[in-house]
C-alpha positions, 0 to 999 in steps of 0.5 A: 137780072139774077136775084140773089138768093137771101139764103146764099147771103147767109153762108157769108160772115156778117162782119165782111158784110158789114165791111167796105171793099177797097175803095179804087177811084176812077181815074179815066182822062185824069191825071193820076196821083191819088195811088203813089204810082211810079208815073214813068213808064218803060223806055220804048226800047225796054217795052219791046225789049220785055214784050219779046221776053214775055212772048217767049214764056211757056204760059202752059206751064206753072211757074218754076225754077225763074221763081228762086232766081228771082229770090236770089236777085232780090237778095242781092239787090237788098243787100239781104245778110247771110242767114237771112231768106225772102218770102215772095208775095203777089204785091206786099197786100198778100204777105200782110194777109198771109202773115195774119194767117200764119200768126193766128194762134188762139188770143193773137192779135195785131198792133199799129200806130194809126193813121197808119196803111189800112191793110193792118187792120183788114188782114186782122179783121179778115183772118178774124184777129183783134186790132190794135190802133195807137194814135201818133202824136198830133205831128204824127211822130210815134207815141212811144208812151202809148205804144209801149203801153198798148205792147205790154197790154195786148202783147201783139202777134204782130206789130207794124212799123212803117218805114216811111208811113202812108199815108204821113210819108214821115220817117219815125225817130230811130231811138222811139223804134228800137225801144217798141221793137224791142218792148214787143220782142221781150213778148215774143211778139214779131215786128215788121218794118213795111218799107213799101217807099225806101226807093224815095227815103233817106233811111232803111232799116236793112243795116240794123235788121240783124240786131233783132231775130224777131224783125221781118222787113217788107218791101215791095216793087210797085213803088220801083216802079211795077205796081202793076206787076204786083210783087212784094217780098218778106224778108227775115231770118230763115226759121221765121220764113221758113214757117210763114211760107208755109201758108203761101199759095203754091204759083203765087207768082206768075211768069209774068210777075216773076219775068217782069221783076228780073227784068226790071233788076236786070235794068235797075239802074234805069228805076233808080234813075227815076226815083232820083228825079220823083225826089227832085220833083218832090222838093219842087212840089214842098216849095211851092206848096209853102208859098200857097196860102191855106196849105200846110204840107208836111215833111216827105220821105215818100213819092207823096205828100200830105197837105192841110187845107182848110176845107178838104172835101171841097178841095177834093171835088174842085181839083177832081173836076178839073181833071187831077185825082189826089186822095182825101185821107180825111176822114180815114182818123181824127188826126187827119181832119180836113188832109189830102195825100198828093202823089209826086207825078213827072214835071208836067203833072205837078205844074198842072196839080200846083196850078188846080190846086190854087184855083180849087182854094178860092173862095 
């Protein structure tokens, strides 16, 4: 066994020695629904039809021109306004970092209602900016007093909005977001409006998005339904693009990544389909959530759902042990005592989850 050198370890900075790394449970012989994972997988025809196109892509070369017709697909796909331009990501977790990079001008700092997705806060910590965390309200709408405040104090770099929130899986009220984005516009701050779930939500914020020139909008394919391909992309208004792709990796994106995702779009009609039937799932799984003593389940626009249990670690070890991984959020912020976050599987998975989750809540 190599012995590390303890002189080596010094050479790392001590705030990411004292971090935690990004916690991935083992999911082996489970069924999964801890990660809000698309559980369809490819039509059999669709799998061959896509394994012959990624056989045939010369790997030998870096990734070229395919890159901007993707961005073109993507534009059209989004509905995206003249004027406006994508930035690709290797998932949304890249572009939240590179926009931390891209921002870090002396006394930068970004802000975030709480509980909110954590890498807000790691790409802040990371590229060594101050974070900013404001707690929502105790039915986890937005603090719009508290928001506003916490705006005109730190007058942030970046404000995160998002759209549905993880892990909440609530909408916020459309009058409380127009005024925080427009508080931390008149500090020449950007906000970005992470709509990593708009394939299961009722609203987007694309039909507002030119009202304001500091707006960016974030979205992501791993909802679609490729989170293994990793493909998020930034969109905004091309001045504002055009500077933060400057710090993007040059081949970000792979052939692979690149070809799977116009793939996909050449085939969506297919994802739309199954976000269609995880949303129908969803309202199965709300009512049935209702109807068990000791849960509270909270409103969804997302592929998940939050619940109350009395006793969420317990809950946890219990429904983990019978095979159906969900996540406990309850120690991620106060507001979250004693929650766990369900991922809306197929039919199947939420019967079985439905039914282990009863018999995890007996005494």
């Amino acid at each position: 066994m190599t012995t590390v050198n303890p002189q080596a370890l010094l050479r790392i900075r001590q705030d990411i020695q004292s971090m935690h790394a990004y916690a991935i449970q083992e999911s082996v012989g489970m069924i999964k629904l801890d990660a809000m994972e698309n559980p369809h997988r490819l039509p059999l025809d669709l799998q061959e039809e896509l394994g012959r196109r990624l056989g045939a892509l010369a790997l030998n070369r870096y990734p070229a021109g395919r890159i901007n017709v993707l961005r073109q697909e993507l534009a059209s796909y989004a509905c995206l306004p003249e004027g406006y331009e994508i930035m690709l990501g290797n998932g949304s977790d890249e572009l939240i970092s590179l926009l931390a990079l891209a921002c870090d001008v002396p006394g930068a700092s970004i802000l975030a209602p709480l509980p909110g997705f954590v890498m807000y806060a790691m790409s802040a910590q990371l590229q060594g900016l101050a974070f900013h965390g404001v707690p929502l309200t105790g039915d986890f709408e937005l603090d719009e007093a508290a928001m506003l405040e916490a705006i005109a104090r730190h007058k942030p770099a970046i404000t995160y909005l998002a759209y549905p929130n993880n892990p909440t899986a609530n909408l916020w009220d459309d009058a409380v977001m127009e005024t925080i984005i427009l508080a931390a516009g008149q500090h020449g701050g950007l906000v970005v409006l992470d709509e990593a779930y708009q394939p299961f939500s009722s609203k987007s914020y694309m039909d507002r998005i030119e009202r304001h020139g500091h707006v960016l909008l974030l979205r992501t394919l791993s909802k679609f339904g490729l989170a293994g391909v990793r493909l998020g992309y930034l969109m905004g208004p091309q001045a504002l693009i055009a500077e933060i792709d400057k710090v993007r990796p040059p081949y970000n994106i792979s052939v692979l990544n690149c070809e799977c995702a116009l793939f996909a779009l050449e085939h969506r009609e297919v994802f739309a389909a199954q976000a269609i039937d995880l949303c129908a799932q969803r309202a199965v799984v709300m009512q049935a959530l209702a109807a068990i003593s000791g849960v509270t389940a909270f409103k969804s626009e997302a592929n998940m759902i939050l619940i109350r249990v009395a006793d969420a670690a317990k809950t946890f070890d219990r429904m983990r042990a019978r095979k159906v991984l969900i996540k406990n959020v309850s120690s991620l912020h106060g507001l979250l005592d004693n929650c766990l976050r369900i991922t809306v599987g197929t039919a199947a998975e939420n019967a079985k989850m439905l039914t282990v989750l009863k018999e995890s809540l007996q005494p």
